[in-house]
C-alpha positions as a printed Julia matrix, in Angstrom:
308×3 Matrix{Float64}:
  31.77  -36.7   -112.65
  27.62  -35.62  -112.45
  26.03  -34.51  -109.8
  22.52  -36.94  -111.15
  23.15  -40.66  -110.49
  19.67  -41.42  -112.27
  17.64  -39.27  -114.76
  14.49  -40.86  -116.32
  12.28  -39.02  -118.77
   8.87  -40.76  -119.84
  10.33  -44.09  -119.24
   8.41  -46.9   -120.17
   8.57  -50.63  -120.74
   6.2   -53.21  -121.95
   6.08  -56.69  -122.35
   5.18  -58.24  -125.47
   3.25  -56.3   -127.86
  -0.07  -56.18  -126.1
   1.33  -56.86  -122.73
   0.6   -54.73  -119.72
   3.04  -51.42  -118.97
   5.16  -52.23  -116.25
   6.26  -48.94  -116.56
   5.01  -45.59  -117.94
   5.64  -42.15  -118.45
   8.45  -42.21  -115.81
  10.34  -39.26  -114.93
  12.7   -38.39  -112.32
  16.28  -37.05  -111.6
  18.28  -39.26  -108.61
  21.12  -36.56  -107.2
  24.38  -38.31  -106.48
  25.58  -39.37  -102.79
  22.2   -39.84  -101.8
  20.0   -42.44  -100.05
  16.73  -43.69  -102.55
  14.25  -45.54  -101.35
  12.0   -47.06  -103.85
   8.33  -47.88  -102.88
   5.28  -49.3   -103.75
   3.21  -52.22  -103.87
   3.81  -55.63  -105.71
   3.9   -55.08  -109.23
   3.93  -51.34  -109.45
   7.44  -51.72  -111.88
  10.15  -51.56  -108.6
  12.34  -54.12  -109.74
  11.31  -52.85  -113.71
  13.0   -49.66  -112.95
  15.92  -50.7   -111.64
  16.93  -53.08  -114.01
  16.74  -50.64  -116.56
  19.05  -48.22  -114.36
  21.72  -51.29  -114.07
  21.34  -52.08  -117.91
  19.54  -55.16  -117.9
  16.72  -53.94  -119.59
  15.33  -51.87  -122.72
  13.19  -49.32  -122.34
  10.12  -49.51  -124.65
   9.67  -45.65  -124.58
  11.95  -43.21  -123.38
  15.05  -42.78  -122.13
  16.9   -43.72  -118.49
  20.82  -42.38  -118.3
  23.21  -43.23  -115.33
  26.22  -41.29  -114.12
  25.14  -39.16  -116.98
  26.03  -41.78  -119.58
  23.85  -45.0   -121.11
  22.94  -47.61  -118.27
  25.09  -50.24  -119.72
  28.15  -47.93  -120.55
  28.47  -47.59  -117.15
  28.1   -51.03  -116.02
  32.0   -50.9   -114.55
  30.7   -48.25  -112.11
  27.46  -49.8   -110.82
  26.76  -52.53  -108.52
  23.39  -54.67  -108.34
  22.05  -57.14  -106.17
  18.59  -57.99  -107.7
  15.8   -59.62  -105.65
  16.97  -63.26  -106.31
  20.16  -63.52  -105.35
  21.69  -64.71  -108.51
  24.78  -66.46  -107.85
  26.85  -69.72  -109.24
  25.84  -72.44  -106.83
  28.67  -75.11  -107.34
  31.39  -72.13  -106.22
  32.43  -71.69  -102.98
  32.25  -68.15  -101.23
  36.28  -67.67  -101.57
  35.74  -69.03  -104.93
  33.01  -66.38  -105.66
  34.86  -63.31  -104.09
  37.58  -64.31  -106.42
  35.61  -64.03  -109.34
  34.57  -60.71  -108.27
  38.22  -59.47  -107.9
  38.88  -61.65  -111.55
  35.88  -59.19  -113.11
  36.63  -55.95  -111.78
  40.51  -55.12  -112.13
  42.03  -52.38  -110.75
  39.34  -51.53  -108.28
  38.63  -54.57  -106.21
  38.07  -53.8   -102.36
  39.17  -57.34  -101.25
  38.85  -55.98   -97.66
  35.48  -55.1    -97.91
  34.14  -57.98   -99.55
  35.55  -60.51   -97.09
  35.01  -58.4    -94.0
  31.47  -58.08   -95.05
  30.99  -61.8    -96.0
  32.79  -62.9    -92.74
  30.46  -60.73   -90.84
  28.09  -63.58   -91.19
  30.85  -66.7    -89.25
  30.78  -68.36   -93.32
  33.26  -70.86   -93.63
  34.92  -69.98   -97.01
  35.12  -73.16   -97.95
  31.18  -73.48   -98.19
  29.88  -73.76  -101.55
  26.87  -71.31  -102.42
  23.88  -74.19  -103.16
  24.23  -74.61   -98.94
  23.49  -71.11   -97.49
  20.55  -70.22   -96.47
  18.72  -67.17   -97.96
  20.48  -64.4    -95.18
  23.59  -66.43   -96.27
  23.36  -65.45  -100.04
  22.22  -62.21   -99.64
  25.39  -61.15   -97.51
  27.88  -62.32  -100.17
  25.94  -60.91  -103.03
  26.17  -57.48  -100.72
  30.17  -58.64  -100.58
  30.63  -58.6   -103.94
  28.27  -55.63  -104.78
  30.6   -53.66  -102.63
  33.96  -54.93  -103.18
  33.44  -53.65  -106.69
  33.38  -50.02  -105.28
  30.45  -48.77  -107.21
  29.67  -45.24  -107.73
  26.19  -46.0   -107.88
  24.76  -49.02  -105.76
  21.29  -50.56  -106.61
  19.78  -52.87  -104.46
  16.26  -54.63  -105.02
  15.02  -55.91  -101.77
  18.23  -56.41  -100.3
  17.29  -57.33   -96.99
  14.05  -59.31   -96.87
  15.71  -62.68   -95.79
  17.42  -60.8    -93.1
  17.19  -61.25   -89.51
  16.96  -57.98   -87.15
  20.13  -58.03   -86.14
  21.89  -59.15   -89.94
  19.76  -56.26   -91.19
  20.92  -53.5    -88.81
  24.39  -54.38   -89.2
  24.44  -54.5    -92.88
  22.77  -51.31   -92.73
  25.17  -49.9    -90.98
  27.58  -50.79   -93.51
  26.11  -49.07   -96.31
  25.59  -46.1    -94.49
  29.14  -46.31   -93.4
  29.82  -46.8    -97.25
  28.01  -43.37   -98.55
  29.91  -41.52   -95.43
  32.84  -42.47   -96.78
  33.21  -42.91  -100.52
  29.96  -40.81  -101.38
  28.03  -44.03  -103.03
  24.75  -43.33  -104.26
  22.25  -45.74  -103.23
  19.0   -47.04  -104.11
  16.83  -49.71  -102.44
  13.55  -51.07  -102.96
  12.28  -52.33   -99.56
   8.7   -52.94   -97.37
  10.02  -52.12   -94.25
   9.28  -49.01   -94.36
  10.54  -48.59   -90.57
  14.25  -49.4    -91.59
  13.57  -46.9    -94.82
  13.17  -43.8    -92.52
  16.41  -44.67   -90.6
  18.53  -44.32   -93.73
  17.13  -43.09   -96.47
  17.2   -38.83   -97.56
  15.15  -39.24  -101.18
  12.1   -41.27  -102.32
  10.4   -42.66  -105.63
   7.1   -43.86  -104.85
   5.65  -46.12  -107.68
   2.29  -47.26  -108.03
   0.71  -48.7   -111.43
   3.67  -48.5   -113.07
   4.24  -44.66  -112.72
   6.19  -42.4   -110.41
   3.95  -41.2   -107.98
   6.45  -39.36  -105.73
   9.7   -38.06  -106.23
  11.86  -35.7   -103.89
  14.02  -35.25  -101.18
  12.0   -36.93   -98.15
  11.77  -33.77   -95.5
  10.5   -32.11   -98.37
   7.76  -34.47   -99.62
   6.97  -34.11   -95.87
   6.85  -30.62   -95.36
   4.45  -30.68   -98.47
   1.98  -32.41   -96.82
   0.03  -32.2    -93.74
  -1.69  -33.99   -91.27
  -5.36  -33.27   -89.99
  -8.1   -34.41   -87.8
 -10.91  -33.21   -86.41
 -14.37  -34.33   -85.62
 -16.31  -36.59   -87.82
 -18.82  -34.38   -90.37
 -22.17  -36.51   -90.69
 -20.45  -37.98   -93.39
 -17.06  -37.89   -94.89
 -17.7   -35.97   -97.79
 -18.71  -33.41   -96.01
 -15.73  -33.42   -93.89
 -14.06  -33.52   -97.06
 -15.93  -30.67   -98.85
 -14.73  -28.46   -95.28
 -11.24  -29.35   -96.25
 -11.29  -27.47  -100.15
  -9.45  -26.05  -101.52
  -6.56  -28.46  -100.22
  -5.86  -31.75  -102.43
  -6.81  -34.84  -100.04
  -5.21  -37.42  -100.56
  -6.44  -39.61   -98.35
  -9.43  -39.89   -95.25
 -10.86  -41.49   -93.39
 -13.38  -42.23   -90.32
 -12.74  -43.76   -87.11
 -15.05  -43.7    -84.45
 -16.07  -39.98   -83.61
 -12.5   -38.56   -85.53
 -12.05  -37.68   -89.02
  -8.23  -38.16   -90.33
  -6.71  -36.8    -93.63
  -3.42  -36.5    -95.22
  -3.89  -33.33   -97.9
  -1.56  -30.63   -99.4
  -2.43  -27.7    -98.19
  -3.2   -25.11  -100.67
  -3.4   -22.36   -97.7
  -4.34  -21.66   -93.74
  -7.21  -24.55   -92.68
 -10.14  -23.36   -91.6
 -11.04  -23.5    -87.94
 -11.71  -26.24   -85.86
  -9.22  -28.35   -87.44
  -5.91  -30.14   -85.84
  -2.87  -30.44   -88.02
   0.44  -32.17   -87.95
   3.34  -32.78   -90.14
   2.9   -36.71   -91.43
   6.06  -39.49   -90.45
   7.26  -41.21   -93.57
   5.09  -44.39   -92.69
   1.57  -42.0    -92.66
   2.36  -39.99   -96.18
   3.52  -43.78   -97.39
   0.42  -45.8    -96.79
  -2.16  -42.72   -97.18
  -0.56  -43.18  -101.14
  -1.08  -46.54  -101.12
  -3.91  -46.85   -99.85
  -5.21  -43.9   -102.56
  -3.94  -45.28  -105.6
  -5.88  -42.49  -108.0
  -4.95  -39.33  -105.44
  -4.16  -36.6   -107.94
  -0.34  -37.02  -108.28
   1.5   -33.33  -108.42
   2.91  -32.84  -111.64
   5.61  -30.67  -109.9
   6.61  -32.89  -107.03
   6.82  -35.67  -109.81
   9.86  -34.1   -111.99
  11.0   -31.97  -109.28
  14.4   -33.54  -107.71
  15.4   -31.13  -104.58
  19.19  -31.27  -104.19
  19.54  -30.37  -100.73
  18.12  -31.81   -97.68
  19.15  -34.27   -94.68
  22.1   -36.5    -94.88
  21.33  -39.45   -92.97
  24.6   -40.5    -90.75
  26.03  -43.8    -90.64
């Protein structure tokens, strides 16, 4: 057993020779039994990186190990459900959770698997090509976790969801780290049902890791501040050195900014810790903010556990 489910160091991977990177220089360490959520916009190498953590994909540069062993050694002990859906379309969904007990002897949860695909009212009988999208997606989360994996990756999982599919399904994996101690890691944009569940974050943008920690942490690193507007914002922002602003902005009369403080603010100035949605879309929406070399590689092990 390890204590990291993930560990990246300068990961990168390009396509074709002279093809853009749709990953570089990424480093991180994922601790085990915890709750990832991976972020960014479309395109920033999401679904990149977590291919290469189930072993689907080569890195160009670097290295990417999982469960402390090579990504595709430990296939046996990780479960996927990639943004598509990929299933066989002429089975039925009995036939399907058969082939999942067929691939994975010795450690098939056949009560999981069908409880979780008969959450949804399926007739068993129905053949894959007619679900809808919400359809596929729960038996693709059936047999993700009737294999039992140690290490659970799940890319977009539940987009095609509706409220209520999503919240119970939720529940279920949260139910499922409780329990067994499955690590998890999910790419999703709603950031709302991210902050529910998840302890630990990976922000990507551009194809690089952005943000990397335990979430209360990556919080408490940052701060919130207003005040009133300067007669022009970078002179509001020239009040605010030596802290690193990451973002600001104007609105109306009242100047906003998310920075890291670097010490006590100055007078004058209102400050409050950030949710996860603020400190998420001020680094969107600041693409070039400096990026902290030491949040970056640094992986706190200890934090919040989110309940199920």
């Amino acid at each position: 057993m390890t204590n990291t489910a993930i560990e990246a160091a300068a990961l990168g991977k390009r396509f074709g020779r002279r093809g853009d990177w749709a990953l570089r220089d990424g480093t991180f360490q994922l601790p085990a039994g915890r709750v990832c959520a991976v972020v960014g916009p479309n395109g920033a190498g999401k679904s990149t990186l977590l291919a290469h953590a189930a072993g689907l994909a080569v890195p160009t540069k670097g290295t990417v190990t999982v469960l402390g062993i090579n990504p595709a050694a430990a296939r046996s002990r990780i479960g996927f459900v990639a943004q598509d859906k990929p299933l066989y379309p002429q089975l039925t969904i009995a036939e399907t959770l058969r082939m999942g007990a067929d691939l994975n002897p010795g450690h098939w949860d056949a009560a999981t698997a069908g409880r979780i695909a008969a959450g949804g009212d399926l007739d068993p009988g129905t053949r894959i090509r007619a679900l809808s999208g919400g359809q596929r997606t729960r038996v693709a989360l059936a047999l993700a976790l009737g294999k039992r994996p140690e290490l659970l990756l799940l890319d977009e999982p539940m987009a095609d969801l509706d409220p209520l599919s999503r919240h119970e399904l939720m529940g279920v994996l949260m139910a499922t780290v409780a329990e067994h101690g499955t690590t998890i890691v999910m790419s999703s944009h709603v950031i709302s049902e991210l902050e529910g569940s998840c302890d630990h974050l990976l922000l990507i943008g551009g194809g690089r890791v952005r943000l990397a920690g335990d979430i209360d942490a990556l919080l408490a690193a940052h701060t919130l501040v207003t005040g009133p507007a300067r007669e022009g914002v970078t002179d509001a922002v020239r009040d605010l050195a030596p802290h690193t602003v990451v973002e600001s902005r104007t609105t109306g009369r009242q100047f906003t900014a998310l920075i890291r403080p670097a010490g006590p603010l100055r007078e004058g100035w209102q400050s409050s810790e950030p949710s996860l949605e603020e400190l998420l879309l001020a680094h969107l929406r600041s693409p070039h903010s400096p990026v902290p070399a030491s949040q970056a590689a640094r992986t706190p092990t200890t934090g919040r556990k989110r309940s199920p």
